[in-house]
N, C-alpha and C positions, 0 to 999 in steps of 0.2 A: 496711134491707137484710136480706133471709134468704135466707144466703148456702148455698142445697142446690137441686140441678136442682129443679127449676119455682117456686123461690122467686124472691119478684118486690125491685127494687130500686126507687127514686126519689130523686133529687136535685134542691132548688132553688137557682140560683144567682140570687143579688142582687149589681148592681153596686153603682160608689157615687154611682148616682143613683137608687136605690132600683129599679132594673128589674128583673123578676123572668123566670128562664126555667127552666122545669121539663123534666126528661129522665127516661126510666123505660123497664122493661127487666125481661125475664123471664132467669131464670141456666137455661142447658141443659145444659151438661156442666161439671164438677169435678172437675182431676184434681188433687188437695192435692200436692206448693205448686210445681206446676211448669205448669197451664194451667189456662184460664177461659174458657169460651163462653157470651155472655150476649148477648139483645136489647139493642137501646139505639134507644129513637124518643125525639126531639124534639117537646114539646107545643106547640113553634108550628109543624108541619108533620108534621100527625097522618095515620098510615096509612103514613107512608113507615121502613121497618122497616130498620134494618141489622142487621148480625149481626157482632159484636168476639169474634175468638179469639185471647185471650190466652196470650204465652207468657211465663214468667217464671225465667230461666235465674239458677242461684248460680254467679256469677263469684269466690266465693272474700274472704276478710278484710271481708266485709260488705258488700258489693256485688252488687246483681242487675241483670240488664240484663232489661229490661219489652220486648217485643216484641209490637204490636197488627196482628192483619189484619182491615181492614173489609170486609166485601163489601153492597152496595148491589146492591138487586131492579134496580136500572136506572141508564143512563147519567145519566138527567134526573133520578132522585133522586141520585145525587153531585153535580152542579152546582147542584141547589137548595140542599145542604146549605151549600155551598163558596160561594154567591151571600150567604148570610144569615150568614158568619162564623163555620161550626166550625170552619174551620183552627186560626185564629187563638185562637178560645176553646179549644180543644183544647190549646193550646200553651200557655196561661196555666194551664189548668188543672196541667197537666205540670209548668210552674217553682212554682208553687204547693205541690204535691207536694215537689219538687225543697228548697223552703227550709223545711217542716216537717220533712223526715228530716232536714235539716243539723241542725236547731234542737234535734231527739231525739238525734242520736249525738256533740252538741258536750259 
């Protein structure tokens, strides 16, 4: 990850049957530590581009609330994405997230 506007990202995630799915994304705008616009394609449904603006609000005593808006080039790329299961991985990734900061601020 090089995390400055036009620095690129890449993540592979492995289940636990060894399946491998790759996602990557170029960073647009960085506003330090309060928003984040960055690409995000999916490498098993190459060309179809979203774009995540991140917003990341201090709730105070160590608490931030993460607020993501996706916008899809088209209606048929959100239902391809939503047909092949980023809900759902998207939401794993989140509680994944969610029990690594418990594990840090315990």
């Amino acid at each position: 990850m090089d995390v400055r506007p036009g620095g690129l990202w890449r993540v592979v995630q492995r289940d636990s049957e060894g399946n491998e799915n790759g996602f990557h994304g170029e960073y647009q705008e960085i506003v330090y530590p309060e928003r984040l616009v960055q690409t995000f394609e999916w490498e098993g449904m190459p060309g179809h581009i979203i774009v995540d603006d991140i917003h990341l609000d201090d709730l105070g005593g160590g608490m931030t609330r993460i607020t993501t808006i996706s916008t899809f080039a088209s209606k048929e790329d959100r239902d391809g994405m939503l047909a092949f299961g980023m809900e759902g991985g998207a939401n794993e990734t989140w509680d994944q997230l969610e029990e690594l900061l418990a594990k840090q601020t315990a």
